[in-house]
Structure formats: structure tokens, C-alpha cells
N, CA, C and O atoms as a GROMACS GRO file, in nm:
protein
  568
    1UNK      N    1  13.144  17.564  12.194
    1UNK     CA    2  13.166  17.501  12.324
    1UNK      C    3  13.311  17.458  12.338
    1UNK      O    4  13.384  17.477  12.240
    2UNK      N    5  13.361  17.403  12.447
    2UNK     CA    6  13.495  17.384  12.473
    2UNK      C    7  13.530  17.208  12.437
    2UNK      O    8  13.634  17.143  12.425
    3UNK      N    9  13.413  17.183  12.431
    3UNK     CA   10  13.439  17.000  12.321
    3UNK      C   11  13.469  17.061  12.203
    3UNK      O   12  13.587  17.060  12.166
    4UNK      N   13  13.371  17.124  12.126
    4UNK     CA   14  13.444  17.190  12.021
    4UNK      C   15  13.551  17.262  11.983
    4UNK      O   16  13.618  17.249  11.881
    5UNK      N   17  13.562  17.323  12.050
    5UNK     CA   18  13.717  17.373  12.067
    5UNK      C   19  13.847  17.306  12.077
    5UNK      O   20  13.960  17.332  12.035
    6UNK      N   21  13.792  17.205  12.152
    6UNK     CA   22  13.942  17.067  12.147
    6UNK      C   23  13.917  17.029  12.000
    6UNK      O   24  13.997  17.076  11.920
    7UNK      N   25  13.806  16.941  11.947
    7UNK     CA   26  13.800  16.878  11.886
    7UNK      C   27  13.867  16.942  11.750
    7UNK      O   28  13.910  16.870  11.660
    8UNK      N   29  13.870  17.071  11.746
    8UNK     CA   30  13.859  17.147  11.616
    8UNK      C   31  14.009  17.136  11.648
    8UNK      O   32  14.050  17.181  11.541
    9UNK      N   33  14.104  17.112  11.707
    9UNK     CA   34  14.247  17.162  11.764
    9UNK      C   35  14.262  17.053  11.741
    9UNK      O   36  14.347  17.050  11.651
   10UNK      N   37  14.210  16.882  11.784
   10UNK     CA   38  14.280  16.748  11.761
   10UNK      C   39  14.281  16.741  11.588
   10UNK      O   40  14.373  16.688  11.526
   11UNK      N   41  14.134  16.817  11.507
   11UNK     CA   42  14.128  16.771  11.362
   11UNK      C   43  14.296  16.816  11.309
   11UNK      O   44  14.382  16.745  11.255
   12UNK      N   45  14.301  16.991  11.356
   12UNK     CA   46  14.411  17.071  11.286
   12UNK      C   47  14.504  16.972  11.326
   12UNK      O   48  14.507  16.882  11.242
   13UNK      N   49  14.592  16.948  11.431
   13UNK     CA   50  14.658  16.902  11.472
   13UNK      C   51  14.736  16.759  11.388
   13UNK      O   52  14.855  16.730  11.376
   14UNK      N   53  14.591  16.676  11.333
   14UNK     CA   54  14.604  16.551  11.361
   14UNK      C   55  14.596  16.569  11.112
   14UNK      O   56  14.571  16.474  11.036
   15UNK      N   57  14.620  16.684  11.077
   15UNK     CA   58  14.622  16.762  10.958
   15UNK      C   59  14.703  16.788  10.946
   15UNK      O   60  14.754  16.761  10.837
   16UNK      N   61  14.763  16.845  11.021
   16UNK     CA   62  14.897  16.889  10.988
   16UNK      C   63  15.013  16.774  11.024
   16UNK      O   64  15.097  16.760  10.935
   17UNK      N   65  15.026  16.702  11.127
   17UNK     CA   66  15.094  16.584  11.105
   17UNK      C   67  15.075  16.511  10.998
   17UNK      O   68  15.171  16.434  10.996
   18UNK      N   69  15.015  16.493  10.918
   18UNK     CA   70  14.972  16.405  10.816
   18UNK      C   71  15.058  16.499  10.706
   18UNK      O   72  15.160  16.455  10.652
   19UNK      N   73  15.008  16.625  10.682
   19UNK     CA   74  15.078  16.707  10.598
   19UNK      C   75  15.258  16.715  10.595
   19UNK      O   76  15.330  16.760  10.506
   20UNK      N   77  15.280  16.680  10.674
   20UNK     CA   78  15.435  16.697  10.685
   20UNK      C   79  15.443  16.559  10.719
   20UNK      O   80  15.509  16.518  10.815
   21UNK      N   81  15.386  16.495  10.651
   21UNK     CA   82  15.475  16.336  10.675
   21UNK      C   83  15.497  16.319  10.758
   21UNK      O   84  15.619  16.324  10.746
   22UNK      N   85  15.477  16.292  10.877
   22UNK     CA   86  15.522  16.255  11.022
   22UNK      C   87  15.409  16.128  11.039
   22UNK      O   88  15.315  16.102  10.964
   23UNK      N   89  15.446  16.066  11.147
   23UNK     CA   90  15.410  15.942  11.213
   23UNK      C   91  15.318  15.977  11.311
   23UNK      O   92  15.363  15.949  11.422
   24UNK      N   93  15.206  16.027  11.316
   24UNK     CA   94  15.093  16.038  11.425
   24UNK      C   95  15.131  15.966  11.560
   24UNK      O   96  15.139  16.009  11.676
   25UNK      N   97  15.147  15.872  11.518
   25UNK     CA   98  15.195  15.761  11.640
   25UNK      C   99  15.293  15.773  11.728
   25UNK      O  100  15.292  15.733  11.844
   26UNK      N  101  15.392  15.837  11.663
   26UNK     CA  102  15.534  15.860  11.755
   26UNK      C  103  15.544  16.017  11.761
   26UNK      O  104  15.641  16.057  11.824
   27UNK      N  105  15.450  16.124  11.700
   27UNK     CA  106  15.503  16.224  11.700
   27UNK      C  107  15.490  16.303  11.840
   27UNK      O  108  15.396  16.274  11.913
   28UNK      N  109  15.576  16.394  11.877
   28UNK     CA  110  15.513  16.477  12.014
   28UNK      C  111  15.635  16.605  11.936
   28UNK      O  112  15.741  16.606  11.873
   29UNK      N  113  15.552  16.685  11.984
   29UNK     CA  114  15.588  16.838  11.907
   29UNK      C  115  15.462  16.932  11.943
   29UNK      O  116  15.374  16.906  12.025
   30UNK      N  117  15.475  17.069  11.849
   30UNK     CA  118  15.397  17.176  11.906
   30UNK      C  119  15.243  17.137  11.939
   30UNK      O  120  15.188  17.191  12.035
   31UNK      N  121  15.170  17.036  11.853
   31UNK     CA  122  15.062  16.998  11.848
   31UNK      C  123  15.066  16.915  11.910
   31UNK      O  124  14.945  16.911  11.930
   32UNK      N  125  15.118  16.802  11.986
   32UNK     CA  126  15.027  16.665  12.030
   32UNK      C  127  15.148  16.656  12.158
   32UNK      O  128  15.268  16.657  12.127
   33UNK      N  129  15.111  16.649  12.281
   33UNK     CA  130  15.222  16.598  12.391
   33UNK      C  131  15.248  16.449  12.402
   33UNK      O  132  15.157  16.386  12.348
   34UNK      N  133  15.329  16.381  12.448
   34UNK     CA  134  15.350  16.252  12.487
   34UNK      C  135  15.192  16.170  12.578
   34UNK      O  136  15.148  16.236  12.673
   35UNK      N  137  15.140  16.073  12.554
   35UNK     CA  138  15.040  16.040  12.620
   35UNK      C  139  15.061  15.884  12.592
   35UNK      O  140  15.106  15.838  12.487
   36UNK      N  141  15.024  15.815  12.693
   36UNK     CA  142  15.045  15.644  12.697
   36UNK      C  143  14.955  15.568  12.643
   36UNK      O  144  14.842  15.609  12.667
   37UNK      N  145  14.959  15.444  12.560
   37UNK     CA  146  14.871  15.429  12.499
   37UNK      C  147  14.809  15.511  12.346
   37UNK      O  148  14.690  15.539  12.331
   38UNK      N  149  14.896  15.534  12.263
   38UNK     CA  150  14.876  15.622  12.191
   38UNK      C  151  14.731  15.588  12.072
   38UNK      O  152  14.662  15.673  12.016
   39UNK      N  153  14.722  15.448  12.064
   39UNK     CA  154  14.574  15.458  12.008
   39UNK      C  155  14.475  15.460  12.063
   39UNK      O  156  14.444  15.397  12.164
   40UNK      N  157  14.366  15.592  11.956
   40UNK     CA  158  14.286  15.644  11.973
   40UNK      C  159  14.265  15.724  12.086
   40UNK      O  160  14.154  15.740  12.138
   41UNK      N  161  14.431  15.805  12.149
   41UNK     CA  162  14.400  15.844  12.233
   41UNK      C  163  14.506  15.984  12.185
   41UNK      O  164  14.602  15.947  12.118
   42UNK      N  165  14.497  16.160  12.214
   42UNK     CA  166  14.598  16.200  12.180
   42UNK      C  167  14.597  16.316  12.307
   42UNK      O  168  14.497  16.376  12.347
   43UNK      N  169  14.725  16.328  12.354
   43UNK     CA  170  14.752  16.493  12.454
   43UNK      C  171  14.728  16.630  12.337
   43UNK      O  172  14.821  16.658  12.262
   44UNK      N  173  14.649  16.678  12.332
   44UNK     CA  174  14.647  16.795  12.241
   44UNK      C  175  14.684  16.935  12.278
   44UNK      O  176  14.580  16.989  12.317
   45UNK      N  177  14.751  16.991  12.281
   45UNK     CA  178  14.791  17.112  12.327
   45UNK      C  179  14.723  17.205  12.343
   45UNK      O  180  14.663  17.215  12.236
   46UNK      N  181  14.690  17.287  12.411
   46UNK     CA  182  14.552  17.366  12.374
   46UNK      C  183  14.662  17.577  12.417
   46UNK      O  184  14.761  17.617  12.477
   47UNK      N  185  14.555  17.629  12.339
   47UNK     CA  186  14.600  17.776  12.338
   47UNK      C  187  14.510  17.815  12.449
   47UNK      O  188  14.402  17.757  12.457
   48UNK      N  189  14.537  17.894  12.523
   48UNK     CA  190  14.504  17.979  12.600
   48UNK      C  191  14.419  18.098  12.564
   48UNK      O  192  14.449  18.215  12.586
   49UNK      N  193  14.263  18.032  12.481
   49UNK     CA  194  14.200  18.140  12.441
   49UNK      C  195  14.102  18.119  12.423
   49UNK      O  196  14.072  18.002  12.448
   50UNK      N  197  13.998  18.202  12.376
   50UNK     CA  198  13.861  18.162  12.342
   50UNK      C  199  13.744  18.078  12.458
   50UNK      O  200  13.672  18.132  12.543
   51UNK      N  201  13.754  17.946  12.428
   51UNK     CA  202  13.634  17.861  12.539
   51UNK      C  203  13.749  17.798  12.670
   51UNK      O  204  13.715  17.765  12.784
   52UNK      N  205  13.871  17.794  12.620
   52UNK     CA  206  13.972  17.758  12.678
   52UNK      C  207  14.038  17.871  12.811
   52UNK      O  208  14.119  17.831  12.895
   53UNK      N  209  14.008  17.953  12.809
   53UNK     CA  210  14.057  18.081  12.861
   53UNK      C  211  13.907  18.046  12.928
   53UNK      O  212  13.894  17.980  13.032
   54UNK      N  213  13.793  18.104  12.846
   54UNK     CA  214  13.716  18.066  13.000
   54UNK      C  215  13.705  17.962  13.086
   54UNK      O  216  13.654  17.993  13.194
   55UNK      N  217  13.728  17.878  13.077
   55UNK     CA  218  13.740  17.771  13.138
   55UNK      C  219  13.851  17.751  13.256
   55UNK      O  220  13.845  17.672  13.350
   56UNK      N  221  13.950  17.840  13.226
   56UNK     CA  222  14.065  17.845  13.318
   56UNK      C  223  14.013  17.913  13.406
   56UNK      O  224  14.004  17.902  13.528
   57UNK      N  225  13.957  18.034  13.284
   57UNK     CA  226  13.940  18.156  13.427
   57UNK      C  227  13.826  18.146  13.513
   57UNK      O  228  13.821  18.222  13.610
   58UNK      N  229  13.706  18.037  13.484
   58UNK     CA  230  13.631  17.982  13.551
   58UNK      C  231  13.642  17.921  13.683
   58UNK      O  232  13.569  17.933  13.781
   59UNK      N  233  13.788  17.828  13.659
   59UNK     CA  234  13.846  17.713  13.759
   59UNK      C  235  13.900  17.785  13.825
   59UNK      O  236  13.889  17.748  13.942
   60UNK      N  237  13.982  17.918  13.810
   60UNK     CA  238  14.063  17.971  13.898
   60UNK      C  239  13.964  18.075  14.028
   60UNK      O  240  13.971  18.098  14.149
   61UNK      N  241  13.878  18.116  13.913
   61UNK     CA  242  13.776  18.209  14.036
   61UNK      C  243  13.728  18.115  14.125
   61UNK      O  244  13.710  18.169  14.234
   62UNK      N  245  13.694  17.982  14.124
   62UNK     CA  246  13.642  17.894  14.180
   62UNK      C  247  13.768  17.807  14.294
   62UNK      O  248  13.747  17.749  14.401
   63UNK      N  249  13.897  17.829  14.219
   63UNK     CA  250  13.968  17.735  14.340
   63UNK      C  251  14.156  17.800  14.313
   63UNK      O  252  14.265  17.743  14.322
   64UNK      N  253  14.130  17.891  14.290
   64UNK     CA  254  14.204  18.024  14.351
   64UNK      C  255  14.288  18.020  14.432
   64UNK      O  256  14.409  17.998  14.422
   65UNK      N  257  14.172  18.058  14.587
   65UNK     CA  258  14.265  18.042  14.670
   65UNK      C  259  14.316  17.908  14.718
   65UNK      O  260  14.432  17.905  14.760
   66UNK      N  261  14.250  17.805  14.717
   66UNK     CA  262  14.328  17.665  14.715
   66UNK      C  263  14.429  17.634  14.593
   66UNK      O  264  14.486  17.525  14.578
   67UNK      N  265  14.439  17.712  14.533
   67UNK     CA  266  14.610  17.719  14.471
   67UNK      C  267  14.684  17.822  14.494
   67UNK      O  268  14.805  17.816  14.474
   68UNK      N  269  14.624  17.933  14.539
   68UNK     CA  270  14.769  17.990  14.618
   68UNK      C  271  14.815  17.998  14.736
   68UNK      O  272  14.913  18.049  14.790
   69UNK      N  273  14.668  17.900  14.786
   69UNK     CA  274  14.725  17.808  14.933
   69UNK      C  275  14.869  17.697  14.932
   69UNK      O  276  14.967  17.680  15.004
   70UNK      N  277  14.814  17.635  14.803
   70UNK     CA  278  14.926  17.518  14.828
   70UNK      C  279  15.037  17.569  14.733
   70UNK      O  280  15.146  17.527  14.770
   71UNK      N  281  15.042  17.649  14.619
   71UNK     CA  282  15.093  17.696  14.549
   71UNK      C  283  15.204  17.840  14.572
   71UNK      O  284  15.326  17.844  14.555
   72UNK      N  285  15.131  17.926  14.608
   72UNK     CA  286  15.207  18.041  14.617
   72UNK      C  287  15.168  18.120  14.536
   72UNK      O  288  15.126  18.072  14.431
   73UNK      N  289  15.167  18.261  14.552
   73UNK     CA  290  15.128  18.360  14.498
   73UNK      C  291  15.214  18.397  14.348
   73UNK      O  292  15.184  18.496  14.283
   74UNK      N  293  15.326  18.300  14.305
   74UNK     CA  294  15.428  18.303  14.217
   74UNK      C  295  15.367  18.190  14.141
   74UNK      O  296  15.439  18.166  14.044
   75UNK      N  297  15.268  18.113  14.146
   75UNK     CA  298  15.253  18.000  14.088
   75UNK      C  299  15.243  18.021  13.888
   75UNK      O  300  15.174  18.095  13.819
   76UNK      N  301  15.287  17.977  13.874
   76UNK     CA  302  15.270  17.970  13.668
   76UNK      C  303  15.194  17.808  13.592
   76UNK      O  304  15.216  17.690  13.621
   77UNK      N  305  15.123  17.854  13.512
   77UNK     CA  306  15.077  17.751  13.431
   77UNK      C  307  15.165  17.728  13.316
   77UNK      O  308  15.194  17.808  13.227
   78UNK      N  309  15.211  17.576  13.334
   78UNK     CA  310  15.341  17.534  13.247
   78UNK      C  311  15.291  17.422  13.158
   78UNK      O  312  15.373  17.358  13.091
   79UNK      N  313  15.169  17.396  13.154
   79UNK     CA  314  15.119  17.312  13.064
   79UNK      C  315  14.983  17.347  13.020
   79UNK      O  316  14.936  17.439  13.087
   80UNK      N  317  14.905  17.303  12.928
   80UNK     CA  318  14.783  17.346  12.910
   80UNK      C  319  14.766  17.253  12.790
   80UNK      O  320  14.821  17.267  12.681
   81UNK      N  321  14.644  17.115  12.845
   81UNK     CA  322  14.630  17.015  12.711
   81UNK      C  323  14.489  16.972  12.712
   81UNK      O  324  14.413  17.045  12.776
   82UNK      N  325  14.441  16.873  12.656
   82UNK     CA  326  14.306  16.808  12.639
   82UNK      C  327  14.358  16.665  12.649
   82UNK      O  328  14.453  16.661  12.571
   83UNK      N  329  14.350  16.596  12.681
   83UNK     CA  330  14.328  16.416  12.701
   83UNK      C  331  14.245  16.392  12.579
   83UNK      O  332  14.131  16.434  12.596
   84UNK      N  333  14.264  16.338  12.460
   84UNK     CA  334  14.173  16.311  12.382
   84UNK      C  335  14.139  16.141  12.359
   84UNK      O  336  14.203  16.079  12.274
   85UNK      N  337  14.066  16.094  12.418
   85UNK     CA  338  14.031  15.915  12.413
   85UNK      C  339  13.878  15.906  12.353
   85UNK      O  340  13.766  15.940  12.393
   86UNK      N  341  13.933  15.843  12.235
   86UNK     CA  342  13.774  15.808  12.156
   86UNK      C  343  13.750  15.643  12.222
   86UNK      O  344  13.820  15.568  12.289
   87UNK      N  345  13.652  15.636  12.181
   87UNK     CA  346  13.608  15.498  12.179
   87UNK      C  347  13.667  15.401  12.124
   87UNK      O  348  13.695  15.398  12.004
   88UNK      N  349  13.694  15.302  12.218
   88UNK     CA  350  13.821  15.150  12.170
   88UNK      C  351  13.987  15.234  12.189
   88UNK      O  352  14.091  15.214  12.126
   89UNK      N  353  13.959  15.320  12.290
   89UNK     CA  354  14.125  15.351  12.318
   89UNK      C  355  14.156  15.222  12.421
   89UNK      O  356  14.069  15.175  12.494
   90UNK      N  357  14.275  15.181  12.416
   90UNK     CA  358  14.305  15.084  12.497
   90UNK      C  359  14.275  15.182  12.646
   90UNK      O  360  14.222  15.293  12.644
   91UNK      N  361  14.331  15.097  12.791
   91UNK     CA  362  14.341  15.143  12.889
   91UNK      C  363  14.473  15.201  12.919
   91UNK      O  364  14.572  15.140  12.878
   92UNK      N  365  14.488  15.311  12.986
   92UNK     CA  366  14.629  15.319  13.034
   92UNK      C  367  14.652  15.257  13.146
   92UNK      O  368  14.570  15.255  13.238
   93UNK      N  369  14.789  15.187  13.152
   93UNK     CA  370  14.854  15.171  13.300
   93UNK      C  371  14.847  15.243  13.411
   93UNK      O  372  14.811  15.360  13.397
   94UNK      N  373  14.857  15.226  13.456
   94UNK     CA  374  14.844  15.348  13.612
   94UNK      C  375  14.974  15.386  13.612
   94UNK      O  376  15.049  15.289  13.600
   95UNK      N  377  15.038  15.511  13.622
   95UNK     CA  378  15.117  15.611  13.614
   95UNK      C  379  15.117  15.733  13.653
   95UNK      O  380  15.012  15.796  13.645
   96UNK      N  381  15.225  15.791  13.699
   96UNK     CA  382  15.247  15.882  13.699
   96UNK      C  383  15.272  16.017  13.593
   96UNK      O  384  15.371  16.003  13.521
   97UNK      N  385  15.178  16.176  13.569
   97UNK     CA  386  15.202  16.232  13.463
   97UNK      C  387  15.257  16.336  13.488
   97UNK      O  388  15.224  16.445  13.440
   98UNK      N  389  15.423  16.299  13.630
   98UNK     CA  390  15.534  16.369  13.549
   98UNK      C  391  15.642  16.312  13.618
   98UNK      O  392  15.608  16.222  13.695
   99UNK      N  393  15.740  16.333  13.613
   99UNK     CA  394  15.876  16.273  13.651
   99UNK      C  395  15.908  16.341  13.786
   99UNK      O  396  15.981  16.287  13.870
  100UNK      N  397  15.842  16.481  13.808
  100UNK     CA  398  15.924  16.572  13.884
  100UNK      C  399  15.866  16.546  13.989
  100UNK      O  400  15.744  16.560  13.991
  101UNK      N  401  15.947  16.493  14.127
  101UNK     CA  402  15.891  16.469  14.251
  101UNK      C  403  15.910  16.592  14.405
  101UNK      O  404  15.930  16.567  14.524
  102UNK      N  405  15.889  16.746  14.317
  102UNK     CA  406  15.941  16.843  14.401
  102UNK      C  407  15.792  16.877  14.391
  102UNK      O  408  15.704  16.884  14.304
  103UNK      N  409  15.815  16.901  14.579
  103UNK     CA  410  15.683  17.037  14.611
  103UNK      C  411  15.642  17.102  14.548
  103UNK      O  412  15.726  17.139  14.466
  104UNK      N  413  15.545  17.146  14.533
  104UNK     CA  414  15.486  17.255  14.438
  104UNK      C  415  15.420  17.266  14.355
  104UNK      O  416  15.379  17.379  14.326
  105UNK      N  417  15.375  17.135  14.270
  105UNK     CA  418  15.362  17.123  14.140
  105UNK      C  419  15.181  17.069  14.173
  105UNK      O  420  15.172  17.009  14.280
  106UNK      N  421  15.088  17.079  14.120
  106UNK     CA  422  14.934  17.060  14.090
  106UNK      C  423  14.916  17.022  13.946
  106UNK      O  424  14.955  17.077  13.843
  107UNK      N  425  14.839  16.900  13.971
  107UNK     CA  426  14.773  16.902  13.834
  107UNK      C  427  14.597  16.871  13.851
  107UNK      O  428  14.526  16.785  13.903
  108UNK      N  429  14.582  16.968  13.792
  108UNK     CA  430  14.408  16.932  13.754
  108UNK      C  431  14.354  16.885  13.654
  108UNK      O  432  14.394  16.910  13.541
  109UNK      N  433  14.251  16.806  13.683
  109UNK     CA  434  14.191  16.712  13.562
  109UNK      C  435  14.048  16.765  13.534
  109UNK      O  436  13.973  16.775  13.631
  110UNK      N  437  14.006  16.798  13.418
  110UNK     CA  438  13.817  16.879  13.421
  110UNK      C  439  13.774  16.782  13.306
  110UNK      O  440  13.820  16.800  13.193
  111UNK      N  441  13.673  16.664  13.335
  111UNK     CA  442  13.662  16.615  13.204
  111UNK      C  443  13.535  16.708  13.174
  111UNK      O  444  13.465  16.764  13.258
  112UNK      N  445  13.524  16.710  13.052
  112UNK     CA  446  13.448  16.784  12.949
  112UNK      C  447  13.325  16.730  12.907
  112UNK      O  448  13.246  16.782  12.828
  113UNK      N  449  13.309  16.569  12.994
  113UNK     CA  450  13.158  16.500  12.951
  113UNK      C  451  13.148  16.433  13.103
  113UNK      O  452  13.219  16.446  13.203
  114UNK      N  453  13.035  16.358  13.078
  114UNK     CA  454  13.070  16.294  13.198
  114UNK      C  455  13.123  16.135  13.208
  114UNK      O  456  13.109  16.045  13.125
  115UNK      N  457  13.174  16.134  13.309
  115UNK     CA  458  13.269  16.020  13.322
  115UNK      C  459  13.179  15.877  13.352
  115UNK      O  460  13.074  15.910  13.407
  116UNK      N  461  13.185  15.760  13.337
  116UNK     CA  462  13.121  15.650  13.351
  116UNK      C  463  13.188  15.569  13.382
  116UNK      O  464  13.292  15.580  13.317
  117UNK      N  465  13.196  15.428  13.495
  117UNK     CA  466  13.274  15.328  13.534
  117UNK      C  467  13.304  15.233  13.398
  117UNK      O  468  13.372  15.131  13.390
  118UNK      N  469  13.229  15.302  13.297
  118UNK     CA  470  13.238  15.172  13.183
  118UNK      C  471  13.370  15.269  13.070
  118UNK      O  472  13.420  15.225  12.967
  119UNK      N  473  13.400  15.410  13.136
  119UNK     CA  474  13.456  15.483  13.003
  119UNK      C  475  13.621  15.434  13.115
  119UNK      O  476  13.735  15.475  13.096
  120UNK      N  477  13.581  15.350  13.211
  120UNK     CA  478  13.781  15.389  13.262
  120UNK      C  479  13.804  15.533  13.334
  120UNK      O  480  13.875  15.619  13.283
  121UNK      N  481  13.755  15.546  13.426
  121UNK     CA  482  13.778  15.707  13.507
  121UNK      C  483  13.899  15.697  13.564
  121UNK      O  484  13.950  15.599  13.618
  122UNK      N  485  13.950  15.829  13.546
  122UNK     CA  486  14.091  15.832  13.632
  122UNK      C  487  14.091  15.816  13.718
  122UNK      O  488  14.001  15.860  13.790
  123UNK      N  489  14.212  15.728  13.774
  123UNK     CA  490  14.241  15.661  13.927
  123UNK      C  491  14.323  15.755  13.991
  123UNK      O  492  14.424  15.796  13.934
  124UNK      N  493  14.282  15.805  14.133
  124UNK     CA  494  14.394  15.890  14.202
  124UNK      C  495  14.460  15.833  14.276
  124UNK      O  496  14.406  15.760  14.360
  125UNK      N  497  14.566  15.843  14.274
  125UNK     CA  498  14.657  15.801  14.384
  125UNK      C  499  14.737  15.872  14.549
  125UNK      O  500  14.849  15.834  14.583
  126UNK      N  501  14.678  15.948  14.611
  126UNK     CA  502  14.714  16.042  14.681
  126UNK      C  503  14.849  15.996  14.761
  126UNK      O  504  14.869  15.902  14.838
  127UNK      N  505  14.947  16.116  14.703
  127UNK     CA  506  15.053  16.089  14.792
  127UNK      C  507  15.172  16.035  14.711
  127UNK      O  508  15.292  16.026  14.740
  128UNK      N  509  15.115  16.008  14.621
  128UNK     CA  510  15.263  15.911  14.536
  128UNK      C  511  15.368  15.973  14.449
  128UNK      O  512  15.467  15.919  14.401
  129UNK      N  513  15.310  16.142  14.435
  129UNK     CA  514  15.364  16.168  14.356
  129UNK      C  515  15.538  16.294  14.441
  129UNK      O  516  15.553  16.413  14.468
  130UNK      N  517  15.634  16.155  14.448
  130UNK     CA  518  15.722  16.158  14.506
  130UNK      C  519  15.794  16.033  14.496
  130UNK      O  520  15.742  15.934  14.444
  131UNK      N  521  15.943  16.035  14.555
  131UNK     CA  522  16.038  15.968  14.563
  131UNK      C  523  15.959  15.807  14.563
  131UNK      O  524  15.943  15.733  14.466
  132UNK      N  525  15.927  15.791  14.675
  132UNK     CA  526  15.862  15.675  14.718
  132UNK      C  527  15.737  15.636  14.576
  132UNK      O  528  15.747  15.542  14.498
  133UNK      N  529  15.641  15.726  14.579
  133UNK     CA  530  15.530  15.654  14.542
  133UNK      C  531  15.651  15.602  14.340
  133UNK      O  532  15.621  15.497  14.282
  134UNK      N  533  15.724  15.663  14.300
  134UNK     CA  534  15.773  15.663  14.166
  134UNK      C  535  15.837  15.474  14.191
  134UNK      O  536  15.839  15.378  14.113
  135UNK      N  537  15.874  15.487  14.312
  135UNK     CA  538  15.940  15.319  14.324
  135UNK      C  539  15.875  15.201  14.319
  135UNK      O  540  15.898  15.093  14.264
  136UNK      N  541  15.727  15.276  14.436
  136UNK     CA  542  15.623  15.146  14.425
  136UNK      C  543  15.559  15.121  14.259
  136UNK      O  544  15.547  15.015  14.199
  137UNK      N  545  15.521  15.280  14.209
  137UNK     CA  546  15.476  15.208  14.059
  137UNK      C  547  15.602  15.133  14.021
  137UNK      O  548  15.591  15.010  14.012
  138UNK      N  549  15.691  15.174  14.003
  138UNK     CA  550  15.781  15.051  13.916
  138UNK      C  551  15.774  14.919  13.953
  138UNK      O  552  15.771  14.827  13.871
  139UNK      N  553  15.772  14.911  14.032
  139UNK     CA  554  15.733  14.761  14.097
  139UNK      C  555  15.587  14.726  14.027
  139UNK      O  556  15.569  14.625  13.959
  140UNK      N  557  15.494  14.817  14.052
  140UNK     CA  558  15.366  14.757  14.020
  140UNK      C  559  15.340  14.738  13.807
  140UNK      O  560  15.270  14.662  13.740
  141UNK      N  561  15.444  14.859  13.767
  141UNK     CA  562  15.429  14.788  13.604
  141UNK      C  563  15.426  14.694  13.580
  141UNK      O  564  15.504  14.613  13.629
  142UNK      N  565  15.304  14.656  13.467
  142UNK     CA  566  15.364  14.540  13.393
  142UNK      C  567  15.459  14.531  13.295
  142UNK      O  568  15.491  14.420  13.251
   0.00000   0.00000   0.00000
């Protein structure tokens, strides 16, 4: 399954940092992306294959043309990760997950279980992700 498939990718991952002496905590490299809140929580990189590949190619037959509606027929996939939050991950801040405030850009979220008001579900913010909305979060950090 595609839980398994992450999970087997956070073990390697979270193995091989250990193996090369590195700091789990601070590391971001081929295996683990930057993610807030770093305990018990990790960005895992995922390959483009196996349960992962179907899953894309699932989402795309399904919402396709609402990305090359808003997207363009040139559109590229420039990231590809898993959110990994076990149990007793702190909460994240409300944020933004990218810097870049140009047209064009989509991100989709597929959780892999189901979500519960008690697990912390992601908050959307429509609209913010631009000039403006990057000012009001700063204001709103703690």
C-alpha cells in the first residue's frame, strides 16, 4: 500500500541519517525536506514509482484538466513528498509552504488516512499565497 511505501522510505531515510552521523533534527538533504516543527514529524521525499506513481497517476486522471486549466499544458512536478506526523508531534504554526508568490504554482495535499478534528487537519487559507497574504502571516506569528 502507499502508507507502506512512505513508511518503508521514512525507516530508510531516517537509517541512513543515523548512518552518516548527521543530526535527524537539522538535517534536510536527498532524504528528508525542511518541515516545521521537526518532532515527530518528517517531509520525506518520495520517488516517483511503484504505489507512488499510482497515486499521481490516479490524481491526475481525476483532476487533470483542473490543472491544466489553472496550470497550463507546460505544467511540471517540482516536488514530490509525504508529511510524516506520528503521534505527540507538536502543532505547526500556520504558514505558508513556499516563499514563491508567482502565478502558477498548485499544491495538493492527499492524506493517506483519515483526518480527525483531534489529529490537527490542515487549515486553508485561500488567497494568501501572495505578496499580501506573506505580510499578514508575519504579523500573525508568534
Amino acid at each position: 500500500s502507499l502508507a507502506e511505501f512512505v513508511d518503508k522510505h521514512l525507516a530508510d531515510g531516517r537509517r541512513f541519517v543515523a548512518e552518516a552521523g548527521l543530526d535527524e533534527a537539522t538535517y534536510v538533504g536527498d532524504v528528508f525536506g525542511k518541515v516545521r516543527c521537526r518532532k515527530h514529524r518528517w517531509d520525506v521525499k518520495m520517488p516517483l514509482e511503484g504505489p507512488v506513481l499510482d497515486a499521481v497517476t490516479s490524481l491526475v486522471s481525476s483532476l487533470g484538466r483542473v490543472f491544466s486549466e489553472v496550470l497550463g499544458q507546460e505544467a511540471m512536478l517540482i516536488e514530490l513528498s509525504s508529511i510524516v506526523s506520528d503521534p505527540g508531534a507538536p502543532q505547526q504554526p500556520l504558514h505558508s509552504d513556499t516563499k514563491n508568490h508567482e502565478p502558477g504554482m498548485l499544491s495538493v495535499l492527499m492524506p493517506l488516512q483519515d483526518v480527525t478534528p483531534a489529529m490537527g487537519p490542515t487549515v486553508l487559507c485561500p488567497r494568501t499565497h501572495c505578496e499580501a497574504g506573506a505580510i499578514l502571516l508575519a504579523r500573525v506569528k508568534p
